[in-house]
N, C-alpha and C positions, 0 to 999 in steps of 0.2 A: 495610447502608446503604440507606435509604429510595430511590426516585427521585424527580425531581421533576416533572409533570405539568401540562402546562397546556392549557388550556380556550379555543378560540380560533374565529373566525369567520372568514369568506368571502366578500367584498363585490364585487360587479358593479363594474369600473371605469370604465364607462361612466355610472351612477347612483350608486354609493356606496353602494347598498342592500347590505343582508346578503342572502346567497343562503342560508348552510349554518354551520352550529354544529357543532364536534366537539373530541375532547382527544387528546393524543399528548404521548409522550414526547421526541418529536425532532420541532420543529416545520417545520423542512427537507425530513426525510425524507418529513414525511406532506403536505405538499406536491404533492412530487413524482410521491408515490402516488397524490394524488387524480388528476394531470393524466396519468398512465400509466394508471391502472385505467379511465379515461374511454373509453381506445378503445374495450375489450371489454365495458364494464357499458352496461347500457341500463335508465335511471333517470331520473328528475327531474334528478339533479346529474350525469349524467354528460350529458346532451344539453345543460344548460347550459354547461357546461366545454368542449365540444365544438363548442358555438356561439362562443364566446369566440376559443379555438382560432383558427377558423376566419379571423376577424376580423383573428389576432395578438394578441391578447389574454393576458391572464392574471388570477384573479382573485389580488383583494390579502388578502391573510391580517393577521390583527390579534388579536395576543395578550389574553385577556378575564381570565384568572385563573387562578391557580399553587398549589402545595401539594403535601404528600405523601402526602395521605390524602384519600379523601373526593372524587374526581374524579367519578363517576357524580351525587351529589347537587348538583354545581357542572355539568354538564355541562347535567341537565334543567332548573335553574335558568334558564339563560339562554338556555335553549329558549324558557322559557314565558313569560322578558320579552321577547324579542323576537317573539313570537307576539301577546306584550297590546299591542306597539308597532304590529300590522297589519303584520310583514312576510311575506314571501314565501316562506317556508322553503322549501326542497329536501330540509327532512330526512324520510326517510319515518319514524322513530318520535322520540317523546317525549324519549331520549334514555338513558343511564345502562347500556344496554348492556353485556354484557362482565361479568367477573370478576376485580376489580381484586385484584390482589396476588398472581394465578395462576402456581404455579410448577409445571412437569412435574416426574416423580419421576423418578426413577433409571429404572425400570425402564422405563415411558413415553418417554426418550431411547435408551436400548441399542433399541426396537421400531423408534421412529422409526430412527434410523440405518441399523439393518438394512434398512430397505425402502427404504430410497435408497441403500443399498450398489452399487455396481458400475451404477447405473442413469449414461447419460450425456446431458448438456443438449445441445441442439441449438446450434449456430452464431452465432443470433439471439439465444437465453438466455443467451451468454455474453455477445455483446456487449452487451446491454441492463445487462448487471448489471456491467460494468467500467463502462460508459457513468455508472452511476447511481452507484459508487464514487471516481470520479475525483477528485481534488482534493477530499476527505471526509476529514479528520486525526482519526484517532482522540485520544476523551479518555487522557489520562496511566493515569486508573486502566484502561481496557483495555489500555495496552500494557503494564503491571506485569504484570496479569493473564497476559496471553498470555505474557509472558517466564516466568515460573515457572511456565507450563505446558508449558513447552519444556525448563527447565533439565534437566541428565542426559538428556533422550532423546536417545537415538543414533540418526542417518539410516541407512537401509540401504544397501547399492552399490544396489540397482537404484532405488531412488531419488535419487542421488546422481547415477547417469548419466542419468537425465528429467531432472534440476534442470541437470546442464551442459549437455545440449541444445538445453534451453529457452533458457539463458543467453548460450550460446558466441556471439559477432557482435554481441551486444548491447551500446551503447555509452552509458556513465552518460552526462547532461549536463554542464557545467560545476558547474550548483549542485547536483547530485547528488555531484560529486568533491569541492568542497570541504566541503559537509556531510562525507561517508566520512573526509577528509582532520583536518577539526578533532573527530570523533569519537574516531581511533584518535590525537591525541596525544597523547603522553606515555605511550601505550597499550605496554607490553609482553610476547611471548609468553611465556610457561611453558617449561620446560624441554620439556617433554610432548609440547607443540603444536608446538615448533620440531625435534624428532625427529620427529615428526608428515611436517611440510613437506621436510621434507628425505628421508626414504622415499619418498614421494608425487615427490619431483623425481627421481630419483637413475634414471640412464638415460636419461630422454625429452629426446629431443633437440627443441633450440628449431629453432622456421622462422628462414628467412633475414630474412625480415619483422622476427620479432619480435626477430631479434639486431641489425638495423638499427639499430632502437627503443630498444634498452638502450646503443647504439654512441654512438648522439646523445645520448643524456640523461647520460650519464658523458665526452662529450668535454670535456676543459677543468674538468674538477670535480676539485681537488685533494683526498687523503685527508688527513686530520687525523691527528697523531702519535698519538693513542690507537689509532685503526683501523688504522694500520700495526702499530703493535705487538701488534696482534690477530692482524695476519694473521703477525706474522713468529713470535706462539706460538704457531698454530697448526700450525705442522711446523720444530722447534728445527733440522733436521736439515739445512733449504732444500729451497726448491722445484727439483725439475728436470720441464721439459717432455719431452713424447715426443717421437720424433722428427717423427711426423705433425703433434703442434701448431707444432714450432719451423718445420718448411715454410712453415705458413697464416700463422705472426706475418712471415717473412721474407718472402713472397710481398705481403702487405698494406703490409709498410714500403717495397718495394720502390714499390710501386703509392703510394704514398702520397706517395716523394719523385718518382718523375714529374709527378706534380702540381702538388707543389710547385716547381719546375723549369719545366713549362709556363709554371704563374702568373707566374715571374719574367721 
């Protein structure tokens, strides 16, 4: 599938003039570029953007013409009218630049890759580049893309324990839960996954914290006869506590009708 490219200018908002002609695929992105690449270039358009800057400025971008083919000869085109109109270009060439439809080969990505293998961005480079991703929603066809580039790969543990680390404290939003919330419904696991979760639990003991947290949110929430009779199939035989757990249930009911007794 082609992309679609458009041909767009650059206007002083202080006069309206055109300053700069150029095409991109993501008229946002290259935006942004120009007003980022401004600190470190030192050009005709980057001292203008830098003047502006300074001002509080920005300049106004103005979409000129679209297509799938054919960008370099639309790009010099409205170089050279707006050249015959007397304006002020900041563009140093003509225009047409580039090699439209350029795709690296296989082997040209495994080179690249490797020479940024193990190499790591400084502190500044990351925040620049979360900074510039922020509130950026990928199109639909990238995220099919990335999902069935995902499908079947398996995490390894040691990245599994980077991804909890990173994770662990971190606290969705509200509209991050309900997004998760109306994603997984009607969502159910696999036999697989649910032996899965349950290997994955079986020992680890919860904090007092989080047994607090599941105390409250099951106080007062009746089970439904189907979930009872889930649980009452899942051991024909009945449940019997240990004697350690029947202590902590006696202990808590005890603590439980003090209170209730204070209160009255």
């Amino acid at each position: 599938m082609e992309r679609t490219w458009y041909v767009y200018s650059l206007s002083d908002p202080r006069t309206m003039a055109v300053r700069y002609v150029g095409w991109a695929f993501d008229l946002g992105r290259r935006l942004a570029q120009h007003s980022r690449r401004a600190k470190a270039e030192r050009n005709h358009k980057a001292c203008w953007l830098k003047h502006l800057a300074d001002l509080g400025l920005g300049p106004i971008l103005t979409e000129l013409e679209s297509g799938t083919a054919g960008w370099a000869d639309a790009e010099r085109r409205w170089i050279a009218h707006f050249h015959s109109l007397g304006a002020n270009l900041t563009n140093l060439t003509d225009g047409g630049e580039g090699i439209e439809g350029f795709r690296f080969s296989e082997v040209s990505k495994s080179k690249m890759a490797r020479a940024k293998l193990g190499k790591k961005r400084t502190a500044e480079h990351t925040a620049k580049i979360v900074a510039s991703l922020r509130g950026r929603k990928r199109p639909a066809s990238v995220g099919q893309a990335v999902s069935r580039a995902k499908l079947g790969h398996s995490v390894s543990e040691e990245t599994r324990v980077k991804l909890s680390r990173a994770i662990r404290g971190r606290k969705h939003t509200p509209e991050a839960i309900a997004k998760i919330a109306a994603a997984s419904a009607g969502r159910h696991h696999s036999s697989n996954a649910k032996a899965k979760q349950r290997a994955a639990k079986i020992g680890k003991p919860l904090s007092i914290e989080h047994r607090r947290k599941l105390s409250e949110a099951k106080r007062g929430r009746p089970l439904s006869e189907a979930h009872k009779a889930k649980i009452r199939a899942s051991n024909p035989a009945g449940w019997k506590h240990t004697a350690e757990a029947i202590a902590k249930i006696t202990v808590a009911r005890r603590a439980r009708a003090a209170v209730c007794k204070r209160q009255k």
